[in-house]
C-alpha positions, 0 to 999 in steps of 0.5 A: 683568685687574688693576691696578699699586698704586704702591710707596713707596720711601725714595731709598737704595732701601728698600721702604717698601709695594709697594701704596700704595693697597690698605695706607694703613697701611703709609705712611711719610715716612721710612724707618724703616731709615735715615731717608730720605724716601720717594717713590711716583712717577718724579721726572723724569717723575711716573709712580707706581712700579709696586708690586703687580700686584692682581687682584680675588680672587686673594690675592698674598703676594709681595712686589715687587722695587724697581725700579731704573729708571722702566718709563715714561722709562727713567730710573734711580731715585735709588737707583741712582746711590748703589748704584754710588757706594757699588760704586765707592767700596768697590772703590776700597778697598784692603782691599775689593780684597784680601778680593775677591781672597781671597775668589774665590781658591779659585773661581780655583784650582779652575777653572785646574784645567779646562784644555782637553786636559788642558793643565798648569795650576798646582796648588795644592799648597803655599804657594809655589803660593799665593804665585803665584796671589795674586802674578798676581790683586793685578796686577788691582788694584795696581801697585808690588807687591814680593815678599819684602822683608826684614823688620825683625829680631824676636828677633834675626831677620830674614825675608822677607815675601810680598808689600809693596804699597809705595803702599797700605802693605799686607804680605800674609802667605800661609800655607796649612793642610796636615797638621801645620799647622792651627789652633793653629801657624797662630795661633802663625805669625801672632802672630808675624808680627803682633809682627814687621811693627810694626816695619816703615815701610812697613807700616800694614796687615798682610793675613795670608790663609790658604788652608784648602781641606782646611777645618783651621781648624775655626772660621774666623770666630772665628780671622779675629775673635780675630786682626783689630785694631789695635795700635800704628797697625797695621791686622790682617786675617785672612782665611781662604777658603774658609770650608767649615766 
């Protein structure tokens, strides 16, 4: 049989040594990845963290999971409640909320596409179908959702957006890659979308995203990097997905 070493254990929940005892060298007060202080033992009840499980003899290389909740009281670590604050705070985000959306949207069209019997579905075919897919997930998150609002006049034009998210103050811009629509007119597309929606009042952030699921965009990162800033007070955000390449 063996024995639990204690786990030290810095209280934004990194693991400092899962074998307290066996390793005094590897102690620390304070974490040196935040800065924390550390602790070994269940603050409610003074139970030791449960570290390595040692057994006389036999070499054990992995390494221990941090746990989330004390095996003795049942009480959560301190780390736990700020693991949710944080969850919370970041879904209460808007832009978090768009790139979750946009990030699932692809996982969301491939699945609508097994329906029971064969049942019709909607297929993701142009822009317009992107259009509707992203309008039903945004009521998720958003309320006052207005589709194609009128834009400011640009270069003696005036067009229509997608979609204005009026409280949170966010444009969204669908696009989506086809044949003779890759990399370069979609960059040519957004710089010019980008120059128009400064003038707009209700706008303060513009979410340009693009659905590339044939994978045109040979660099998706490096295109979402080079076009994301902000100029003038507005906030820029391309996002691509799925990032296949």
């Amino acid at each position: 049989m063996g024995t639990y070493d204690a786990m030290q254990v810095c209280l934004n929940g990194h693991q400092i040594t899962d074998s307290y005892y066996k390793n005094p060298e590897f102690r620390s007060k304070h974490c040196d990845q935040c800065g924390a202080e550390t602790i070994i033992e269940c603050p409610k009840c003074g139970e030791p963290i449960r570290g390595k499980y040692h057994i006389e003899r036999v070499a054990n290389l992995r390494s221990t999971p941090v746990p989330e909740f004390c095996h003795k009281c049942g009480e959560p670590y301190p780390w736990v409640g700020k693991k949710l604050k944080e969850q919370k705070n970041r879904m209460e985000n808007p832009i978090e909320r768009m790139i979750l959306l946009c990030t699932r949207f692809h996982l969301v069209a491939n699945q609508l596409k097994k329906r029971y019997k064969n049942r019709p579905t909607l297929e993701i075919s142009d822009e317009y179908d992107v259009q509707d897919l992203l309008h039903s997930l945004l009521k998720i998150f958003f309320d006052d959702i207005r589709p194609e609002e009128w834009t400011p006049s640009y270069a003696g034009k005036s067009s229509r957006m997608d979609f204005l998210i009026k409280k949170e103050q966010i444009i969204i811009e669908v696009k989506k890659t086809r044949d003779k629509l890759g990399e370069k007119e979609i960059g040519d597309q957004l710089l010019i979308d980008i120059a128009r929606y400064q003038k707009h009042p209700d706008c303060k952030i513009l979410f340009c995203f693009v659905y590339d699921p044939e994978a045109k965009i040979n660099n998706p990162r490096g295109m979402e990097t080079d076009l994301s800033h902000e100029i003038n007070g507005l906030k820029i955000i391309v996002y691509i997905s799925p990032k296949i390449s």
